[in-house]
C-alpha positions as CSV (number, residue, x, y, z in Angstrom):
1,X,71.7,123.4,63.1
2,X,74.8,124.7,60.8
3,X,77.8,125.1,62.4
4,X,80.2,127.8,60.9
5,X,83.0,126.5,59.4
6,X,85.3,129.1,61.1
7,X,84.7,127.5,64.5
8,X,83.0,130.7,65.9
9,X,80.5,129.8,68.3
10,X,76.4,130.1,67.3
11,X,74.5,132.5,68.7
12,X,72.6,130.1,70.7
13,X,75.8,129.6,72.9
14,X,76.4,125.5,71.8
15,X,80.0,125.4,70.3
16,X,81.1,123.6,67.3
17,X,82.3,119.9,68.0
18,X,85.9,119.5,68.0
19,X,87.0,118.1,65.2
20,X,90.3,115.6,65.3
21,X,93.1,118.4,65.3
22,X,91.3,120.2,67.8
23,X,91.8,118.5,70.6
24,X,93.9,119.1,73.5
25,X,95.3,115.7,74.3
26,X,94.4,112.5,72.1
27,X,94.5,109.4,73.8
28,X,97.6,107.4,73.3
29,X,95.9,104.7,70.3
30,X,95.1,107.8,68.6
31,X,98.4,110.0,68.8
32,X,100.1,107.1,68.2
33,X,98.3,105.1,65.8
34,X,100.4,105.1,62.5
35,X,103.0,103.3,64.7
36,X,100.7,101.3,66.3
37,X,99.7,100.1,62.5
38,X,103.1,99.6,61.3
39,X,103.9,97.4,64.7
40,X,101.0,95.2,63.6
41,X,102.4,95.1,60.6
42,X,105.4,93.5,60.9
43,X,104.7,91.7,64.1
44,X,104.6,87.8,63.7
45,X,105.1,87.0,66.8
46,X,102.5,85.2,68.9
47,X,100.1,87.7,70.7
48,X,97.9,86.0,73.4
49,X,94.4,85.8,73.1
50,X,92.3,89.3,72.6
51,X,95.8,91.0,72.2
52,X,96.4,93.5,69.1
53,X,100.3,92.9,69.4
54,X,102.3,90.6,70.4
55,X,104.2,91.1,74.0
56,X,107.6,91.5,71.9
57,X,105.2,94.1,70.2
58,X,104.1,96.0,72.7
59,X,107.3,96.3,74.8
60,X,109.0,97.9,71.4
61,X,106.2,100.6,71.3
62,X,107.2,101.1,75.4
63,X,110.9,101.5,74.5
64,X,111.1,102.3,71.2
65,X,113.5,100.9,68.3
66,X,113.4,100.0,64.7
67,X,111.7,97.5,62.5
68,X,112.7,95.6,59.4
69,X,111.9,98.3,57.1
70,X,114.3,100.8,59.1
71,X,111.3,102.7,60.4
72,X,112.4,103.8,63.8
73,X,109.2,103.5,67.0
74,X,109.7,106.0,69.3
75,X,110.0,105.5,72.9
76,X,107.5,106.4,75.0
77,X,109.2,105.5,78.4
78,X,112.4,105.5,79.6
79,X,113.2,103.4,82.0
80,X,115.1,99.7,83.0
81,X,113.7,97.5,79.8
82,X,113.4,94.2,82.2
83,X,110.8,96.2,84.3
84,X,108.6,96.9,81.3
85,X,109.0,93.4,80.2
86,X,108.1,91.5,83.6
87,X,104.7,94.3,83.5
88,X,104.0,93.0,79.5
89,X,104.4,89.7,80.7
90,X,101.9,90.1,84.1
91,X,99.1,91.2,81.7
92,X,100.2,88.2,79.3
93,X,98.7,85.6,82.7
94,X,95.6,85.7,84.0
95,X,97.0,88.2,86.6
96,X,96.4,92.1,86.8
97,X,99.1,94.3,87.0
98,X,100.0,96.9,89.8
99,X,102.0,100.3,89.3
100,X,103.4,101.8,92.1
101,X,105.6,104.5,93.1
102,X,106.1,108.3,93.8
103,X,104.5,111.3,92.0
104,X,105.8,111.6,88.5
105,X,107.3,108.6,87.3
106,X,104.8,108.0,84.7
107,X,102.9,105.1,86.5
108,X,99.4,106.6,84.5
109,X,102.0,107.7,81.2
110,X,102.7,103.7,81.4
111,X,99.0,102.6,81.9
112,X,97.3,104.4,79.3
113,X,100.0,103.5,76.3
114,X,100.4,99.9,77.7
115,X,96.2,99.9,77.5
116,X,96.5,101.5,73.6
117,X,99.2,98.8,72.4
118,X,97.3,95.6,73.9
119,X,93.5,96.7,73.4
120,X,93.4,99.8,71.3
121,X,91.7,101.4,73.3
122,X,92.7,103.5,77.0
123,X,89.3,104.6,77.5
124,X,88.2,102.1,80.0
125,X,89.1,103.9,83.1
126,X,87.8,104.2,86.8
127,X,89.4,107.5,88.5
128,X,90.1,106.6,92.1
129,X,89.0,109.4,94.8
130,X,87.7,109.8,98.3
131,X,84.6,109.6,96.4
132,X,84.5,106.9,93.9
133,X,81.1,104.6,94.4
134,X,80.7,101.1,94.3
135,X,79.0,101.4,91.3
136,X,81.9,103.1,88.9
137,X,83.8,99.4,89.6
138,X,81.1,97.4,89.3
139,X,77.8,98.7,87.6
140,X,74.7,101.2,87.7
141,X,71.1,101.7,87.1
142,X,69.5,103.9,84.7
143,X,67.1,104.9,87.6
144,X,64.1,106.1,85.2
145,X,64.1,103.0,83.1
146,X,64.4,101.2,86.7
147,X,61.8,102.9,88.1
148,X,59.4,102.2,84.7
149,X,60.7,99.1,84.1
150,X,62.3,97.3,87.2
151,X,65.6,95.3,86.6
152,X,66.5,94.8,83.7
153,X,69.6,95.2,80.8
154,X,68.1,98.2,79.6
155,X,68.4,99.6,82.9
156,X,71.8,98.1,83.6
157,X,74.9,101.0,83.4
158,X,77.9,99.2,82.5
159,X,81.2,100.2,84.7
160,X,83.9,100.7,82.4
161,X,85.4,97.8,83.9
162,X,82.4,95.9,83.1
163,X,82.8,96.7,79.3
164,X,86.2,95.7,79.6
165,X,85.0,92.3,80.6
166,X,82.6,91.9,77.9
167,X,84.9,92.2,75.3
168,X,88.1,91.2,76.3
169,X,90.2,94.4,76.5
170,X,92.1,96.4,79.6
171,X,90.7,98.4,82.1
172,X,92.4,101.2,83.9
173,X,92.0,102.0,87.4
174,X,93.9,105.1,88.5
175,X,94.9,105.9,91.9
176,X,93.7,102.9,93.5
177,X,94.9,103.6,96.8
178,X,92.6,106.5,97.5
179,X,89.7,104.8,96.8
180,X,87.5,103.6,99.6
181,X,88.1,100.0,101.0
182,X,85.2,98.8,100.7
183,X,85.1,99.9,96.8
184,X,88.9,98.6,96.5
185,X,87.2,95.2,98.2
186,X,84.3,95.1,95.0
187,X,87.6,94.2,92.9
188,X,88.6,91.3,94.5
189,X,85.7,88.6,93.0
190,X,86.2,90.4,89.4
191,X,90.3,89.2,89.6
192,X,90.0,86.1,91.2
193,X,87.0,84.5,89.8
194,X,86.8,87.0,86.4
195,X,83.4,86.9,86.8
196,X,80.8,90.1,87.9
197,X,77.7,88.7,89.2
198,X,74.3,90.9,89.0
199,X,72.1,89.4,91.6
200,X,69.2,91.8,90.9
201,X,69.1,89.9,86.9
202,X,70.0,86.7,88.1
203,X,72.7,86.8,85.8
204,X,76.6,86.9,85.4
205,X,79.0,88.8,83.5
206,X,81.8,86.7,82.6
207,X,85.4,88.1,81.0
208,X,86.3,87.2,77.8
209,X,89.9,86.2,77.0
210,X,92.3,89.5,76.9
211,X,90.3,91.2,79.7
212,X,92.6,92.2,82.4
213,X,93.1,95.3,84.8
214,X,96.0,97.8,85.0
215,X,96.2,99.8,88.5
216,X,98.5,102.7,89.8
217,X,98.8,103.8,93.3
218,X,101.2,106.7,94.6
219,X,103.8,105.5,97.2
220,X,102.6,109.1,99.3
221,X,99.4,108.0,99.6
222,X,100.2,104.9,102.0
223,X,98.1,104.4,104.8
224,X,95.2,106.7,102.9
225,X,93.3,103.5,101.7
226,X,95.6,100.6,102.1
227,X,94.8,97.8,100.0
228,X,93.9,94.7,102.0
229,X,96.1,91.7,101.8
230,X,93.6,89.9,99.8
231,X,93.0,92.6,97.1
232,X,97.4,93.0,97.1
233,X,97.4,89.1,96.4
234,X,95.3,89.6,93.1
235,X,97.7,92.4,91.4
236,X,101.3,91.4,90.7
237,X,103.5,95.1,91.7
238,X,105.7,96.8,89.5
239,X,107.6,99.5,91.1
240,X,108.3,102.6,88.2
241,X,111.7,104.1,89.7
242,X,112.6,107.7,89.3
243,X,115.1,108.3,86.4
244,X,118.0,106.6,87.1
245,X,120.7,109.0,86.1
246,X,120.4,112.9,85.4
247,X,121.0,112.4,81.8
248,X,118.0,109.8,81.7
249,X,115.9,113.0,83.3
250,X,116.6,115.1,81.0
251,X,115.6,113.6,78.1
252,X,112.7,112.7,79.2
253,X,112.2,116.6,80.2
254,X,113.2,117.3,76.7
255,X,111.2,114.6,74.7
256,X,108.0,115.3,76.4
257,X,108.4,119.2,76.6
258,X,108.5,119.3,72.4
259,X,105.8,117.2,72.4
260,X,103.6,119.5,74.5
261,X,104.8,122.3,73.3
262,X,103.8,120.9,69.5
263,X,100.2,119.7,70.9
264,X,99.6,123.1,72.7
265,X,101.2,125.2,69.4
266,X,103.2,127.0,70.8
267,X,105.5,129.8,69.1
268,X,109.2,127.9,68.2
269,X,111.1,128.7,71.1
270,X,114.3,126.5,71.6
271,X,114.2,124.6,74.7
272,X,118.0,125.0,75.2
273,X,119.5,121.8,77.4
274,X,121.5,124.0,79.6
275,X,118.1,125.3,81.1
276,X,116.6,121.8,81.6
277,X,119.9,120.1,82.8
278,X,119.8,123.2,85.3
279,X,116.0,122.7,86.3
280,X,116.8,118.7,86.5
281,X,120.1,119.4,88.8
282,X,118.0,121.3,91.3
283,X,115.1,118.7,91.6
284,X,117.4,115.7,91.6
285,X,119.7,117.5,94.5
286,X,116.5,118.2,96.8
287,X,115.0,115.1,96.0
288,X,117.6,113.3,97.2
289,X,118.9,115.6,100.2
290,X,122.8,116.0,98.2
291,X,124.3,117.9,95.8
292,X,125.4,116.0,93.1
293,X,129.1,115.7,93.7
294,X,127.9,114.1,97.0
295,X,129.9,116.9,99.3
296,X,127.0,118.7,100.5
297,X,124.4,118.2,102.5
298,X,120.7,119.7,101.6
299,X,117.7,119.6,103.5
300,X,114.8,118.7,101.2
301,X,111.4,120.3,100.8
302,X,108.0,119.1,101.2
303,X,107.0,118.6,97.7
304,X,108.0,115.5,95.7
305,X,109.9,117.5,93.1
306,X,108.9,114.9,90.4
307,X,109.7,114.0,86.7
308,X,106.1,115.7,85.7
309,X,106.8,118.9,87.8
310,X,110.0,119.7,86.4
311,X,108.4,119.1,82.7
312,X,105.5,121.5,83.8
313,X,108.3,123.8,85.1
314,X,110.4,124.3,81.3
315,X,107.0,123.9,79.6
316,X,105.7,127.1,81.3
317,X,109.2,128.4,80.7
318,X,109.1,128.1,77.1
319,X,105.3,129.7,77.4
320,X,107.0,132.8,78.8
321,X,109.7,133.0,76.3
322,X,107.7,133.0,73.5
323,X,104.7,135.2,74.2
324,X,107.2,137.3,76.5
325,X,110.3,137.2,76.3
326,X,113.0,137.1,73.0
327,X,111.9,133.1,71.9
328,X,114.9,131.6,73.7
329,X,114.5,129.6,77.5
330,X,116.6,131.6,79.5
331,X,117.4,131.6,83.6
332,X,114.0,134.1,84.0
333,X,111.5,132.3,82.2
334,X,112.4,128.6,84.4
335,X,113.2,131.0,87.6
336,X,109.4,131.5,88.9
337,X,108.2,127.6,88.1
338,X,111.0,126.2,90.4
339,X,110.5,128.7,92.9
340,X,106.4,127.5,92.6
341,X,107.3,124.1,92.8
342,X,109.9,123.8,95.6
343,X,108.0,126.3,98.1
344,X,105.1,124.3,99.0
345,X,105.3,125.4,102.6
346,X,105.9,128.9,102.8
347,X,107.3,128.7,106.8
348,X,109.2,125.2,105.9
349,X,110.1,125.5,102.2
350,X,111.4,128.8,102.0
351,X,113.5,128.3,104.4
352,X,115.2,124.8,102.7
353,X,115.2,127.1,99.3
354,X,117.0,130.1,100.6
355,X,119.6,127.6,101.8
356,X,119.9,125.9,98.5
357,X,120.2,129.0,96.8
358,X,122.9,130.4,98.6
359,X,125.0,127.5,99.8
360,X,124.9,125.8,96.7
361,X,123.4,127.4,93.6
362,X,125.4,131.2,94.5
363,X,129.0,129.5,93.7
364,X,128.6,127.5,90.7
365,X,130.4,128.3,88.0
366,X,127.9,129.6,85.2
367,X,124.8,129.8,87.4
368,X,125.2,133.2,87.9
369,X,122.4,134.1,86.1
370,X,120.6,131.8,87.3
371,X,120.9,132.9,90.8
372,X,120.4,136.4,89.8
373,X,116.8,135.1,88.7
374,X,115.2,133.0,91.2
375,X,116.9,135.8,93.9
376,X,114.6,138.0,92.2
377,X,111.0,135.7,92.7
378,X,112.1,134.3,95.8
């Protein structure tokens, strides 16, 4: 079959296949991968075994800085620099590494680039659910070829986590916690003895050096699936913190809000700071239950009120004022996503947001605007 070089689709209905600039979101060794090349390149430090970079390496592609040459890495987390060293130095043991906290603070973000620097690859990944089988951790059957030919390797699916074994590279589970027990349980012989047996071949699958396991699991979802105490003993935890300080917020906003908005093309419109300090200022203040000159008092709504929401938020924002509005992120245009994302309860929410608004938001100086707007969607 021809496929039309104007990407139209044929008339038999099967679209063109993407080609590399087509796609919504590459993975991080992709997006990143001059970097990742010029790391290499200058890194003669010693990398443990099945590593691509060295720990020094990897931590500089976290956190971003400059190289001999004066080329300049940039960060892709912000965050305390000893907590991404002690989790480059858990996968650097024979131990796999646990990332936990609330909605938003990049625990999968972390994951997936950490995966990209050490292996070069962040496709090995289990996505936890109420659902996930036994057999997406461990390993599958190709049940026609079982069925024809009874057990054997041709029939054998590999788990992504098997693969990982095999050839000595990282494997991703995501949302641990809301995984079934007894699936979280199938783990615990992989970690500890690095070893998958498959009783129906009589056979083993042993992990090569540089095989480890990278997990995240969200602080709300305790007591959904909790890990038992012998499946915690096998993960060393690293807790990811919300952003520290406002200004640490919103340049995270800003940094990953031009990078979407230059993945998803979207028209120039300036993502002006006053807008996203004003979008951070509200999360950060219900979040926490206080304004931010600590004199008043807030209720705070259902919904965590993340990092990631508040980037969703001024993304959509920018959306609107380029396809609707003059190009420039204005109150209106941000007005709507908070109101979205604070109001998660109608009865409960609304009634914490109304409050906000006019106790707090009404009398600032400059917010006037502001006000005006969200008055006008609430």
């Amino acid at each position: 079959m021809t496929v039309p070089d104007d990407g139209t689709v044929p008339e038999n209905g099967s679209a063109p296949a993407p080609g590399p600039d087509d796609v919504l979101r590459p993975h991080a060794e992709q997006q990143y991968s001059g970097e990742l090349a010029l790391l290499a390149e200058h890194d003669d430090r010693p990398r443990p075994p099945g590593w691509r970079l060295s720990p020094w390496a990897v931590t500089t592609y976290l956190l971003g800085g400059g190289l001999p040459d004066g080329t300049e890495i940039s960060p892709k987390y912000i965050g305390p620099r000893r907590l991404v060293e002690v989790a480059v130095a858990t996968l650097a043991t024979d131990r796999a590494l646990l990332l936990l906290g609330v909605p938003g603070t990049a625990k999968t973000w972390m994951s997936e680039h950490l995966a990209a620097a050490i292996s070069g690859d962040s496709t090995l990944l289990v996505q936890g659910t109420a659902g996930t089988p036994e057999e997406a951790v461990r390993y599958g059957w190709n049940y026609a070829r079982l069925l024809a030919e009874g057990p054997s390797e041709r029939a054998l699916v590999e788990s992504p986590l098997m693969r990982a074994m095999r050839h000595g590279m990282v494997a991703r589970v995501e949302e641990l916690t809301r995984m079934p027990g007894d699936v979280q349980d199938s783990l615990i012989t992989l970690l500890s003895e690095k070893t998958l047996p498959v009783p129906e071949l009589n056979a083993e699958v042993q992990a090569r050096r540089g095989f480890t396991v990278i997990a995240t699991a969200n602080d709300r979802d305790r007591g959904v699936n909790e890990l038992s105490s012998a499946l915690r003993r096998r993960f060393n935890t690293v807790v990811l913190p919300l952003p520290e300080s406002e200004a640490d917020e919103v340049e995270i906003v800003a940094r990953r809000v031009a990078q979407l908005g230059r993945a998803l093309e979207l028209p120039e419109a300036p993502a002006g700071l006053e807008e996203i300090r004003r979008v951070v200022t509200v999360f950060r203040e219900l979040r926490a239950g206080l304004t931010g000159d600590g004199r008043t008092k807030l209720k705070s709504p259902s919904g965590t009120l993340s990092t990631a929401e508040a980037i969703s938020v001024v993304t959509s924002g920018l959306a609107l004022a380029a396809h609707f509005g003059d190009g420039v992120l204005r109150a209106p245009d941000v007005a709507g996503g908070i109101v979205g994302a604070v109001v998660q309860d109608p009865a409960s929410d609304r009634v914490v947001w109304q409050e906000y608004l006019e106790t707090v938001v009404r009398d600032r100086p400059d917010w006037a605007d502001f006000y005006r707007a969200c008055r006008e969607v609430s």
